[in-house]
C-alpha positions in Angstrom: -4.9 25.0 -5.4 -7.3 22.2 -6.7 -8.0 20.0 -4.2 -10.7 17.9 -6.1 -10.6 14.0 -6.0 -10.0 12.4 -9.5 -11.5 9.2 -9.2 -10.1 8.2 -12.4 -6.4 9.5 -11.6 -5.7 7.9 -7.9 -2.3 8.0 -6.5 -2.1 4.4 -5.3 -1.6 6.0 -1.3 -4.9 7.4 -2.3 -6.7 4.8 -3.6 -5.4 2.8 -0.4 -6.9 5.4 1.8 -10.2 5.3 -0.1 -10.2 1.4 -0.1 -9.8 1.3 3.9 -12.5 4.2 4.0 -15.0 1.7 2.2 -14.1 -1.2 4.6 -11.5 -2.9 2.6 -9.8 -4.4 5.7 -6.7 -6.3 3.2 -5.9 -3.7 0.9 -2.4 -2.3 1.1 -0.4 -0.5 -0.8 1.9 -3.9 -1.4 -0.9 -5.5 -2.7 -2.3 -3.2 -5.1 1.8 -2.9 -6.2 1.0 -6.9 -6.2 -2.4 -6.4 -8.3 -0.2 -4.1 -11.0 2.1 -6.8 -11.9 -0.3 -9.2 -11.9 -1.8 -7.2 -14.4 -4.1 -4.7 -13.1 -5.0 -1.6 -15.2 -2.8 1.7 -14.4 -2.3 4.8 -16.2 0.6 5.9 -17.8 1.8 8.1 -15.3 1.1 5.7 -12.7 -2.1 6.9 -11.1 -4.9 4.2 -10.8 -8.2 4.3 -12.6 -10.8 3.5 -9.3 -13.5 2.4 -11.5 -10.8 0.3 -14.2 -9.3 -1.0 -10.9 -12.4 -1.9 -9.4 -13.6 -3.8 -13.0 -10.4 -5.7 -12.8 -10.9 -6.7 -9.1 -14.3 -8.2 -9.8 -13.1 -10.1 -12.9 -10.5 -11.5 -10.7 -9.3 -14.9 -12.1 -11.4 -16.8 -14.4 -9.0 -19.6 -15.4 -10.8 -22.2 -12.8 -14.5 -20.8 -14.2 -16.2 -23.3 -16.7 -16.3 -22.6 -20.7 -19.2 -21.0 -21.6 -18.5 -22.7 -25.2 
């Protein structure tokens, strides 16, 4: 049996569990369900990308930031 960590294939349990491990005293597995429909990357079998996840999370929500333009 493989018992290797995909980084890029993350059950979202998983990625919950490696969130806390980091500090992350918020996350939740509601909230990353939360983060998905708000439009947070996830493959197409519905493992979680950390590094694409963790992208998105910095991005957050630019709407309020000024135009660069």
């Amino acid at each position: 049996m493989d018992n290797s960590l995909k980084l890029t294939a993350l059950s979202i349990e998983m990625l919950v569990r490696i969130l806390k491990q980091a500090g992350s005293r918020l996350i939740t597995e509601e909230s990353i369900a939360e983060d998905i429909a708000a439009g947070a990357p996830q493959n197409e079998d519905g493992t979680i990308n950390l590094i694409e996840y963790a992208a998105w999370l910095v991005k957050g929500d630019d709407t309020d930031a000024p135009d660069s333009n």
